[in-house]
N, CA, C and O of each residue as an XYZ file, in Angstrom:
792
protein
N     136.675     78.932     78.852
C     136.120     79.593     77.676
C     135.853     78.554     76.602
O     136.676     77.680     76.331
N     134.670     78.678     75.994
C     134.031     77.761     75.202
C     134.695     77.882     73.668
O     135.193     78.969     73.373
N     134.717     76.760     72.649
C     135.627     76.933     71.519
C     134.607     77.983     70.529
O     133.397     78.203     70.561
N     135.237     78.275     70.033
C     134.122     79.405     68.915
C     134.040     78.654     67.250
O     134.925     78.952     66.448
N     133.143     77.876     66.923
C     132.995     77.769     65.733
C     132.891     78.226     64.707
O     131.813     78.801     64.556
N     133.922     78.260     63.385
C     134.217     79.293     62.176
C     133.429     78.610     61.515
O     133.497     77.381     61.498
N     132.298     79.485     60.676
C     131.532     78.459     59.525
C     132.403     79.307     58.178
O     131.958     79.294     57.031
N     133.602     79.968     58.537
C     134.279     80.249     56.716
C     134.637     79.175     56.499
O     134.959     78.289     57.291
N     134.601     79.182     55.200
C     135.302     78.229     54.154
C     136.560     78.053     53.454
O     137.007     78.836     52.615
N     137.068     77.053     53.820
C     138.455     76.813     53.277
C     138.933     77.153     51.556
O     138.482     76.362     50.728
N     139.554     77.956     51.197
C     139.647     78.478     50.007
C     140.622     77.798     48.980
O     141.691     78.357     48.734
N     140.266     76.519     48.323
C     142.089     75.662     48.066
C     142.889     76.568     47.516
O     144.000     76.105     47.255
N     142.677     78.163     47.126
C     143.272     78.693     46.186
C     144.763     79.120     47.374
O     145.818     79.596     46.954
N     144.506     78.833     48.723
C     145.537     79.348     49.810
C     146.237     78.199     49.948
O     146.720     78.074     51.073
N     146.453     77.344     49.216
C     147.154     76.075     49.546
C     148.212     76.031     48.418
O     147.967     76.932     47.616
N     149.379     75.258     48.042
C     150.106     74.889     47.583
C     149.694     73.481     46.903
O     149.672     72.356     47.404
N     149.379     73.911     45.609
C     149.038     72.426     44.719
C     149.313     70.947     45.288
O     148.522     70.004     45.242
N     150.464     70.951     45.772
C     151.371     69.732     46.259
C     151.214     69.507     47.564
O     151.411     68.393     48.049
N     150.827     70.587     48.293
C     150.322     70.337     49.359
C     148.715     70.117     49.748
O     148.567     69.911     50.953
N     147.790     70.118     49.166
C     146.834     69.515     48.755
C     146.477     68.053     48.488
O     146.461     67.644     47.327
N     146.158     67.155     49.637
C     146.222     65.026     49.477
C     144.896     65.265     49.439
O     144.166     65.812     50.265
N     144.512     64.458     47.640
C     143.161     64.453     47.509
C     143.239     63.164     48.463
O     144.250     62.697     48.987
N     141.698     62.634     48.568
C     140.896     61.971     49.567
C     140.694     60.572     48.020
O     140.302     60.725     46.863
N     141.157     59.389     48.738
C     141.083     57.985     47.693
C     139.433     57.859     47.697
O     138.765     58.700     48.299
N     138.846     56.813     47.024
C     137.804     56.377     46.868
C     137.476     55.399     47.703
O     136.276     55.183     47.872
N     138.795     54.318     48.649
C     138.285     53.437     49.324
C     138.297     53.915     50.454
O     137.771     53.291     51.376
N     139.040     55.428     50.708
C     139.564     56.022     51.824
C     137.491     56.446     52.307
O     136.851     56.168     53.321
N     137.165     57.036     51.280
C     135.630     57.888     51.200
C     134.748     56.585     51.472
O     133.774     56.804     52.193
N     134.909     55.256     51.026
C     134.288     53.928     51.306
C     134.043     53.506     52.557
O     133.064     52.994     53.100
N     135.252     53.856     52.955
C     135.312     52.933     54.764
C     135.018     54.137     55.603
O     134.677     54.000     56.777
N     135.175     55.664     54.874
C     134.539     56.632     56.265
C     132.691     56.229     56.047
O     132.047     55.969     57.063
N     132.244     56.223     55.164
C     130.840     55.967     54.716
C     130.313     54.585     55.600
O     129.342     54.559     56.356
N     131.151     53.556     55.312
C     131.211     52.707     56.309
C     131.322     52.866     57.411
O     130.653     52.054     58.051
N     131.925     53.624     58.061
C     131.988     53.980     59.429
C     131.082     54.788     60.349
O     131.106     54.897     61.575
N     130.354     55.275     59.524
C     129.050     56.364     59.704
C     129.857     57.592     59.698
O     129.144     58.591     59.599
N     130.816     57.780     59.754
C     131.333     59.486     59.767
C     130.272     60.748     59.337
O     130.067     61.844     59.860
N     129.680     60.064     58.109
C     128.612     61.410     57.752
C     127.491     60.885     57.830
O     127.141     59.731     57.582
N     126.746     62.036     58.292
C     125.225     61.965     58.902
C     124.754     61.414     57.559
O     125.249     61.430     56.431
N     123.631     60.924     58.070
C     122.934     59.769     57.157
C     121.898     60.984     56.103
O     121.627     60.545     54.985
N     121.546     61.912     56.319
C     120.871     62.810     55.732
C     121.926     63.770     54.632
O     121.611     64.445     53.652
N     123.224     63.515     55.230
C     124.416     64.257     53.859
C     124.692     64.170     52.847
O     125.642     63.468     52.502
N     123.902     64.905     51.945
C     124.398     64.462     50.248
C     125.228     64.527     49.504
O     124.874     65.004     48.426
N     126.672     64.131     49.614
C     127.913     64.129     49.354
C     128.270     63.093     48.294
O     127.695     62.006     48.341
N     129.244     63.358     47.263
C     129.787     62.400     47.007
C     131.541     62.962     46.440
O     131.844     64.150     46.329
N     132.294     62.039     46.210
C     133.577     62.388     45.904
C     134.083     62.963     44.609
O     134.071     62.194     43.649
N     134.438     63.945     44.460
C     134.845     64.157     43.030
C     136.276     64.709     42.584
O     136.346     65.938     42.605
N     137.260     64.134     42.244
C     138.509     64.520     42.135
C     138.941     64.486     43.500
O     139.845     65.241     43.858
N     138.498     63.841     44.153
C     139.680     63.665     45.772
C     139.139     64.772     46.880
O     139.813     64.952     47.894
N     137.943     65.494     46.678
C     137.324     66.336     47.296
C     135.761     65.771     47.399
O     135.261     64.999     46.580
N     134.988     66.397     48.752
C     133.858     65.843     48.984
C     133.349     67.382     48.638
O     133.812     68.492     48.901
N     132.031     66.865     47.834
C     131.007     68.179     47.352
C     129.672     67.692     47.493
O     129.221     66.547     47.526
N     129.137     68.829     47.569
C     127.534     68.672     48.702
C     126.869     68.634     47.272
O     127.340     69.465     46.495
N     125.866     67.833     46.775
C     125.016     67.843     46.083
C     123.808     68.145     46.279
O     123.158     67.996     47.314
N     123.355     68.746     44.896
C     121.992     70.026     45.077
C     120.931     69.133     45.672
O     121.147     67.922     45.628
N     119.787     69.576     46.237
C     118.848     69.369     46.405
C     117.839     68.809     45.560
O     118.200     69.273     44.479
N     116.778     68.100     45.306
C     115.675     67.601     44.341
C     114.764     68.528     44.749
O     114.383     68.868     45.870
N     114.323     69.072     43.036
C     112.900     69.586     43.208
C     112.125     68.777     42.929
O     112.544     67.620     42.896
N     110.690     69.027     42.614
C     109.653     68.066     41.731
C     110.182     67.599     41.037
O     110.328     66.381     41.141
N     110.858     68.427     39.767
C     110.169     68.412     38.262
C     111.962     67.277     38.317
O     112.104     66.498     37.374
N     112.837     67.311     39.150
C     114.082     66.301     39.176
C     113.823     64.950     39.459
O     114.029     63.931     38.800
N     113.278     65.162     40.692
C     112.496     63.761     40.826
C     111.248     63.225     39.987
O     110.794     62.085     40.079
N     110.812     64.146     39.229
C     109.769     63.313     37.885
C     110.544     62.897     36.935
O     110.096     61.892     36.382
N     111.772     63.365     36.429
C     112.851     62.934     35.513
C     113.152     61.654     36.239
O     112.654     60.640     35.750
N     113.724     61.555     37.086
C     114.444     60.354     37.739
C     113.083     59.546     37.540
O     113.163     58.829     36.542
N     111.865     59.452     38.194
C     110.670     58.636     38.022
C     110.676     58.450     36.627
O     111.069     57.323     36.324
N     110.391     59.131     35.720
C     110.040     58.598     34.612
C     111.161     57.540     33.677
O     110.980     56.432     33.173
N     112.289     58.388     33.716
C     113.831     57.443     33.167
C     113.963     56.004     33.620
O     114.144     55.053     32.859
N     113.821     55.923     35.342
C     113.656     54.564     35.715
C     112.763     53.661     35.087
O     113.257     52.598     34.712
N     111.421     53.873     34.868
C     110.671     53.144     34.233
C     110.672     52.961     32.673
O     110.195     52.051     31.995
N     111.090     53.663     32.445
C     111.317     53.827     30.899
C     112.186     52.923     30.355
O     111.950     52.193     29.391
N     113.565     53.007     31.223
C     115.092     51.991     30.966
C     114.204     50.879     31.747
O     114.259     50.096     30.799
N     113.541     50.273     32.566
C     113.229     49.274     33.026
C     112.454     48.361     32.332
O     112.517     47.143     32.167
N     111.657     49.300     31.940
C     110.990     48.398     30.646
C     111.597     48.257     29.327
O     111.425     47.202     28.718
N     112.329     49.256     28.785
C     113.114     48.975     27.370
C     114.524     47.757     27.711
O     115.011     47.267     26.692
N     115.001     47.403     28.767
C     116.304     46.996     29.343
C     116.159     45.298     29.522
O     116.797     44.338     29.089
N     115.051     45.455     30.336
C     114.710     44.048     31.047
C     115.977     43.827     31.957
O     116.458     44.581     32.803
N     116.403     42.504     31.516
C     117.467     41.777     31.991
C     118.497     41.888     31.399
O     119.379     41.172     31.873
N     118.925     42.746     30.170
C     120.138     43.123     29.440
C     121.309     43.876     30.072
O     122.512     43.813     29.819
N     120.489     44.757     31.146
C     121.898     45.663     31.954
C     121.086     45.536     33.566
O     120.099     44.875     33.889
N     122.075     46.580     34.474
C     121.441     46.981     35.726
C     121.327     48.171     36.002
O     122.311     48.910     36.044
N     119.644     48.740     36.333
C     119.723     50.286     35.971
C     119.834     50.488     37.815
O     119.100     49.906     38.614
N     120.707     51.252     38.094
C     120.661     52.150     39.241
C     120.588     53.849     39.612
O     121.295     54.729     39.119
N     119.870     53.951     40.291
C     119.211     55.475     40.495
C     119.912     56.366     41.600
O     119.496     56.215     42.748
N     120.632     57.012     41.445
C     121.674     57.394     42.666
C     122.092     56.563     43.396
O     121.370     56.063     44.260
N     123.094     56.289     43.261
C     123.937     55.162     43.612
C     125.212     55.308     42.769
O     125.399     55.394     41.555
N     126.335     55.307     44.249
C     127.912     55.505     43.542
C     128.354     54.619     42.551
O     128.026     53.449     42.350
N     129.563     55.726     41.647
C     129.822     54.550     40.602
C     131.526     55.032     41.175
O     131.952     56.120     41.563
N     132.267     53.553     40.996
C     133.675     53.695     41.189
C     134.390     54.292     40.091
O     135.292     53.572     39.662
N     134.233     55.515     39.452
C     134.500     55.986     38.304
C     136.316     56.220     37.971
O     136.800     56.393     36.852
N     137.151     56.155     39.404
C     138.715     56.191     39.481
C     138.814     56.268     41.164
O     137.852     56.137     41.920
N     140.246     56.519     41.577
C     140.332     56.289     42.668
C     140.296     57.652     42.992
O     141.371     58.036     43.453
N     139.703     58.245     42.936
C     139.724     59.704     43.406
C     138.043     60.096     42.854
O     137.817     61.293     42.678
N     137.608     59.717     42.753
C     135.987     59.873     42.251
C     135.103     58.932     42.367
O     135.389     57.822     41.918
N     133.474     59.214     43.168
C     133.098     58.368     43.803
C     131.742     59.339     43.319
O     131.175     59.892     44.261
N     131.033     59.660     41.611
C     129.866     60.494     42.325
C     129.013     59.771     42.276
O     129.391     58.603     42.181
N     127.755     59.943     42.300
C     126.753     59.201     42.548
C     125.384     59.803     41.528
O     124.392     60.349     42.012
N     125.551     59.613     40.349
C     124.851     60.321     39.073
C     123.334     59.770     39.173
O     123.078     58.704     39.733
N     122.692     60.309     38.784
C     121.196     60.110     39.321
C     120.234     59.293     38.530
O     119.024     59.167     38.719
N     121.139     58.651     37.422
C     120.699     57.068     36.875
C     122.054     57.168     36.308
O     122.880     58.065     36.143
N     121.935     55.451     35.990
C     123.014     54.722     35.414
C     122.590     53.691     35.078
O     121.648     53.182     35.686
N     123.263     53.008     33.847
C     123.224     51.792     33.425
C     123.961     51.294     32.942
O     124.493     51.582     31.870
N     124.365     49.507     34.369
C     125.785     49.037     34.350
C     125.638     47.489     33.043
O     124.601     47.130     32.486
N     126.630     47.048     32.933
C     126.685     45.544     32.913
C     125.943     44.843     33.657
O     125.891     45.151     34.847
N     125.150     43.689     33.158
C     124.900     43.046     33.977
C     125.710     42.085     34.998
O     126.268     41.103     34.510
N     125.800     42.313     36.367
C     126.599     41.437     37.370
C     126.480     41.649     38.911
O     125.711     42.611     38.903
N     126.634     41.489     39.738
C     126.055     41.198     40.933
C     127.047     42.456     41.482
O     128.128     42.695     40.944
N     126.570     43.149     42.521
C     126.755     44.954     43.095
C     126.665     44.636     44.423
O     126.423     45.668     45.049
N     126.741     43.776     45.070
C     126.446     43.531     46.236
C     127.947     43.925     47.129
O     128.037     44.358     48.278
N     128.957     43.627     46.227
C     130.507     43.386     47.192
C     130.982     45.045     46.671
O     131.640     45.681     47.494
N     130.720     45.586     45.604
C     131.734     46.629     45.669
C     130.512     47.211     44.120
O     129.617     46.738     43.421
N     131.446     48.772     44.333
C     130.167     49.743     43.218
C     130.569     49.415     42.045
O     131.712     48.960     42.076
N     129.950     49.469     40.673
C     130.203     49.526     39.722
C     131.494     50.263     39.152
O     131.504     51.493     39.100
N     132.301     49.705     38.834
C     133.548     50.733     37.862
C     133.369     50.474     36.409
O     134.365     50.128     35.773
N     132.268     50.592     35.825
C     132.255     50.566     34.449
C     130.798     51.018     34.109
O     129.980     50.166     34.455
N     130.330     51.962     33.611
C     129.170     52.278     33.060
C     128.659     52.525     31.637
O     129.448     53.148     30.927
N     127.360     52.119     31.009
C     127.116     51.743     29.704
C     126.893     53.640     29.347
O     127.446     54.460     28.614
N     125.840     53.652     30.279
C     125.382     55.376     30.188
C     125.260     55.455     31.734
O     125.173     54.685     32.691
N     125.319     57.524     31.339
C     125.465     57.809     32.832
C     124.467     59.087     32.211
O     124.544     59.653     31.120
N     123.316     59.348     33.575
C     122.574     60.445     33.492
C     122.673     61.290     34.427
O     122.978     61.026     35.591
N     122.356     62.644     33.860
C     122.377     63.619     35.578
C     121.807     64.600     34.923
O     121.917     64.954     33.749
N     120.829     65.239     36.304
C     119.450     65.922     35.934
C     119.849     67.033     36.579
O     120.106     67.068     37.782
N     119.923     68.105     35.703
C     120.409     69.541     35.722
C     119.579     70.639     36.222
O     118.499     70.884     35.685
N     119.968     71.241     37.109
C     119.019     72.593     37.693
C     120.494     73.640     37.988
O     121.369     74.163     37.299
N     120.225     73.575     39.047
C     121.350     74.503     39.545
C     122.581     73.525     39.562
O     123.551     74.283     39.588
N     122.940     72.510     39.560
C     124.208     71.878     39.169
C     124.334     71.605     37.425
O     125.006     70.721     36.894
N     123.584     72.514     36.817
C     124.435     72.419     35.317
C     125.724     72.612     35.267
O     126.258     71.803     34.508
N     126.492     73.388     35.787
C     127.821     74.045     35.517
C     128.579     72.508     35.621
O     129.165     71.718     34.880
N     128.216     72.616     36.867
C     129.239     71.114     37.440
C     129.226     69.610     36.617
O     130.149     68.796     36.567
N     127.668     69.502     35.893
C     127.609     68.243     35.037
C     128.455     68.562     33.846
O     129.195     67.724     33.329
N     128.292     70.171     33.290
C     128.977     70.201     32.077
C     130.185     70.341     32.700
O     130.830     69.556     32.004
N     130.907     70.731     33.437
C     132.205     70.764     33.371
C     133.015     69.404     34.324
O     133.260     68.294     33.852
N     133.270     69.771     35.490
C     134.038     68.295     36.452
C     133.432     67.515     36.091
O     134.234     66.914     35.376
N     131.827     66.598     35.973
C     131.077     65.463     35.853
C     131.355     64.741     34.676
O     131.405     63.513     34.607
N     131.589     65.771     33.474
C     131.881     65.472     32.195
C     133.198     64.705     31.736
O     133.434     63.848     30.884
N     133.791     65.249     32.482
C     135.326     64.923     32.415
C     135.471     63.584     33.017
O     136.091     62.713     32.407
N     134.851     63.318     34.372
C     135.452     62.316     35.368
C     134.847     61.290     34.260
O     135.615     60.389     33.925
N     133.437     61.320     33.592
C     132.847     60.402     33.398
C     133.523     59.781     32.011
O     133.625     58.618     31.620
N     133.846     60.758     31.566
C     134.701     60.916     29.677
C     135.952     60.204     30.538
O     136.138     59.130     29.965
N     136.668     60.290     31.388
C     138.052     59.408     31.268
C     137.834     58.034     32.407
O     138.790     57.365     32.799
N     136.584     57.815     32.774
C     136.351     56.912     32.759
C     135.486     55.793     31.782
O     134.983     54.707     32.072
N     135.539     56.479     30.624
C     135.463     55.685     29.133
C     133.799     55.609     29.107
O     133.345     55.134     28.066
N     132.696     56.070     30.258
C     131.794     55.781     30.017
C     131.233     56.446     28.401
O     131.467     57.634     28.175
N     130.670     55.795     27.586
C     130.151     55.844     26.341
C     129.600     56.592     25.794
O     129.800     56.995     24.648
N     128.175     57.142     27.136
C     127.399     57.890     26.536
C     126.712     58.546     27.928
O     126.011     57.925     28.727
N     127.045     59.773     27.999
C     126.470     60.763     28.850
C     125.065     61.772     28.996
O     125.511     62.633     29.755
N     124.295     61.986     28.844
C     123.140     62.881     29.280
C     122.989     63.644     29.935
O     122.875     63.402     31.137
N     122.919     64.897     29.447
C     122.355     65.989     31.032
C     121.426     66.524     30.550
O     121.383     67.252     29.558
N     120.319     66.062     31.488
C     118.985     66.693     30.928
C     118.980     68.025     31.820
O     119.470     68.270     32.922
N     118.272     68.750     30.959
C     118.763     70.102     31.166
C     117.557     71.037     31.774
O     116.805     71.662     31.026
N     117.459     71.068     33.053
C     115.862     71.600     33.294
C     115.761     73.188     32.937
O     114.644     73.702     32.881
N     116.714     73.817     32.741
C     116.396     75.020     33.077
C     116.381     75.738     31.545
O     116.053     76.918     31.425
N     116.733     74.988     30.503
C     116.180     75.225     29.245
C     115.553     74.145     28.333
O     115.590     74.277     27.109
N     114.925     72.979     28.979
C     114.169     71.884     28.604
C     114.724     70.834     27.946
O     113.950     70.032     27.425
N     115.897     70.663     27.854
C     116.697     69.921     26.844
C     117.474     68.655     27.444
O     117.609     68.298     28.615
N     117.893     68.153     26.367
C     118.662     66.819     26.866
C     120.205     66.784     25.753
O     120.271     66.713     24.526
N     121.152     66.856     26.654
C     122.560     67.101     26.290
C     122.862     65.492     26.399
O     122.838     64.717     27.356
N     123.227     65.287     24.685
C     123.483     63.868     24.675
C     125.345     63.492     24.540
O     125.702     63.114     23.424
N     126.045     63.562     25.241
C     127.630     63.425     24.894
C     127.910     62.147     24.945
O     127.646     61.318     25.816
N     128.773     61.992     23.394
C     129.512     60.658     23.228
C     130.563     60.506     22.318
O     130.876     61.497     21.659
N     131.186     59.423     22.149
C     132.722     59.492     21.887
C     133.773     59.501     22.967
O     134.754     60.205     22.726
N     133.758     59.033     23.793
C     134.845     60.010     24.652
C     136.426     59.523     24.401
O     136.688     58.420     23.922
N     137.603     60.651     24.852
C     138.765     60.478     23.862
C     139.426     61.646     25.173
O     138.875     62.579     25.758
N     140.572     61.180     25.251
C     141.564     61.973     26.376
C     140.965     62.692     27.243
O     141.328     63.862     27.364
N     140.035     62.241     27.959
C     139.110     62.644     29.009
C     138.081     63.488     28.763
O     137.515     64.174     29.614
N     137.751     63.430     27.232
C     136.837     64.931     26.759
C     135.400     63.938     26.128
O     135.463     62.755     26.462
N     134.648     64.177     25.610
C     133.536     64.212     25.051
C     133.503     64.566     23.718
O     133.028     65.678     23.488
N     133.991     63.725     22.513
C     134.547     64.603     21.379
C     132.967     64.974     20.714
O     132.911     65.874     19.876
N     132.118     64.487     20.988
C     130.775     64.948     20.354
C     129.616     65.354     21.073
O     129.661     64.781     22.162
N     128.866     65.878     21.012
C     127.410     66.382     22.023
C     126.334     67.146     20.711
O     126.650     67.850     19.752
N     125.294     66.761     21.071
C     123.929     66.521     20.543
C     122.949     67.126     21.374
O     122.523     66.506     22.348
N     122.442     68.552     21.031
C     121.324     68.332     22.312
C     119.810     68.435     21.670
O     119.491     69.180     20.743
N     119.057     67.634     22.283
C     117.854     67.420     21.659
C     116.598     67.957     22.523
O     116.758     67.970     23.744
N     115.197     68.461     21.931
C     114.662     68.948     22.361
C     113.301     68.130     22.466
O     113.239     66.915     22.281
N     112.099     69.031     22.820
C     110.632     68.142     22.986
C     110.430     67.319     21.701
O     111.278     67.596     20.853
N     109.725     66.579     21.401
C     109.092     65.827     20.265
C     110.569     64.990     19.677
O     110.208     64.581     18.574
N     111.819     64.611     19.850
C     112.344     63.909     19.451
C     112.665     62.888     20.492
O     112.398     62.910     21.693
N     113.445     61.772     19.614
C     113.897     60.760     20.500
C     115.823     60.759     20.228
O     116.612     61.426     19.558
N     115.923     59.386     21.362
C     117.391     59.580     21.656
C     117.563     58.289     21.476
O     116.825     57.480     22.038
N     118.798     57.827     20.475
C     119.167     56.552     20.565
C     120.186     56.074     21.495
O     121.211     56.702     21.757
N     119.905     55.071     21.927
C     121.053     54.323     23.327
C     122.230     54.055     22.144
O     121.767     53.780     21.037
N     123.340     54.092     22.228
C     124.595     54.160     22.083
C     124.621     52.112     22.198
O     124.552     51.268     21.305
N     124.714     52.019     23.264
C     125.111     51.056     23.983
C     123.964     49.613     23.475
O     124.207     48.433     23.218
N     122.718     50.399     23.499
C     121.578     49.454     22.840
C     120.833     50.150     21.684
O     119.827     50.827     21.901
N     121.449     49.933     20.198
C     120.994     50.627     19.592
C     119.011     50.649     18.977
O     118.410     51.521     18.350
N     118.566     49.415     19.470
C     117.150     49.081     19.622
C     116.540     49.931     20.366
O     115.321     49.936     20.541
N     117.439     50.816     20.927
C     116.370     51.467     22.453
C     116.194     52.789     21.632
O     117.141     53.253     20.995
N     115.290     53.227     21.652
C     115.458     55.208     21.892
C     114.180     55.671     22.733
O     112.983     55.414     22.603
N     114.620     56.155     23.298
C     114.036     57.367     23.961
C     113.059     58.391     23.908
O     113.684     59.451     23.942
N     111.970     58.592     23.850
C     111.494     60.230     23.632
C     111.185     60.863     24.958
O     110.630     60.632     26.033
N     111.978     61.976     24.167
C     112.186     62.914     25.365
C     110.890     63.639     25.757
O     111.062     64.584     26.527
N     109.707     63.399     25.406
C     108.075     63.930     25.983
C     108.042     63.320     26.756
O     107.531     63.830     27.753
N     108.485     61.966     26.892
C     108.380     60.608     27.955
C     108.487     60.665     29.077
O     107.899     60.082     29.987
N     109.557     61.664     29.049
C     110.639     62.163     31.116
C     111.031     63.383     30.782
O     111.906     63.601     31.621
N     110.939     64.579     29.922
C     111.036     65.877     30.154
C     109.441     66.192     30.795
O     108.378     65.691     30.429
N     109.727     67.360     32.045
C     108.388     67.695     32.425
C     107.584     68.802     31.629
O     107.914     69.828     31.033
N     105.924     67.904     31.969
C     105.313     69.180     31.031
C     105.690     70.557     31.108
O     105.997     71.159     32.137
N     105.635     71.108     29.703
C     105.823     72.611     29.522
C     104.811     73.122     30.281
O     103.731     72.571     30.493
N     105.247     74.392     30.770
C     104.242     75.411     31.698
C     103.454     76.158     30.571
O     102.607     77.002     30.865
């Protein structure tokens, strides 16, 4: 008799806190290394758990297009902008935010653990940027956060961060700009990489 495959889902709420071993970051490194997950799996680590990340529509991938070029040309050689691609944010968090901009220094041996700004482009994972993403990224001291916000046109600017929180947020709409935190010469307008209004 052949095995029968369960596609339910494991519920952590049936587990015992303590009995619950989140998953390390170098542990998630060397399975990635190992090929364990199919090369098409959009996963990354968050709090010691692996979570499937949403899908790209257009109007996500025109954000990501336009931001890249935008920080590429305002940046030059001052930082290193990367476009999905993990950041070592703690040892239990590994996500992979859909721009970033590190220090300048060579990425070749191991991911970034320090970020200037961190962006992530909101559809159906708003909940998750404002809430877990916010946090991991706030107590990993990154500076200045963004969630551009597709599903009411906006750009959620959080900064300050202070006991793992975000003590300030700003959200800005069409026709303004955004100053870099980190490079105060830079700003932003958000007509630049928000997609046209319908």
């Amino acid at each position: 008799m052949g095995l029968v495959q369960s596609t339910a889902v494991v519920d952590p709420k049936h587990f015992e806190p303590e009995r619950i071993r989140p998953l390390r970051r170098v542990e998630y490194d060397r399975l990635v290394e190992l090929g364990v997950f199919d090369e098409d799996e959009k996963i990354e680590l968050l709090r010691g758990v692996l979570v499937a990340m949403s899908p790209q529509g257009a109007d996500h991938g025109y954000v990501i297009e336009r931001l890249n070029k935008l920080f590429i040309d305002a940046l030059g050689d001052r930082a290193r902008l990367r476009p999905q691609a993990p950041f070592a944010a703690s040892e239990i968090s590994e996500p992979e935010p859909d721009l970033a901009v590190y220090p300048p220094a060579p990425y070749a041996r191991a991911h970034p653990d320090r970020a200037l700004l961190v962006i992530e482009i909101a559809y159906s994972s708003l909940r998750k940027d404002r809430g877990i993403k916010a946090e991991i990224y706030a107590e990993a001291a990154v500076p200045e956060y963004w969630i551009v916000d597709l599903v009411h046109g906006g750009v959620e600017v959080r900064t300050a961060p202070a006991d793992g929180h975000y003590t300030r947020t700003v959200t800005y709409g069409r026709g303004e700009s955004i100053a870099v935190v980190a490079f105060p010469d830079i700003a932003i307008a958000t007509d630049d990489f928000l997609p046209p209004a319908e």
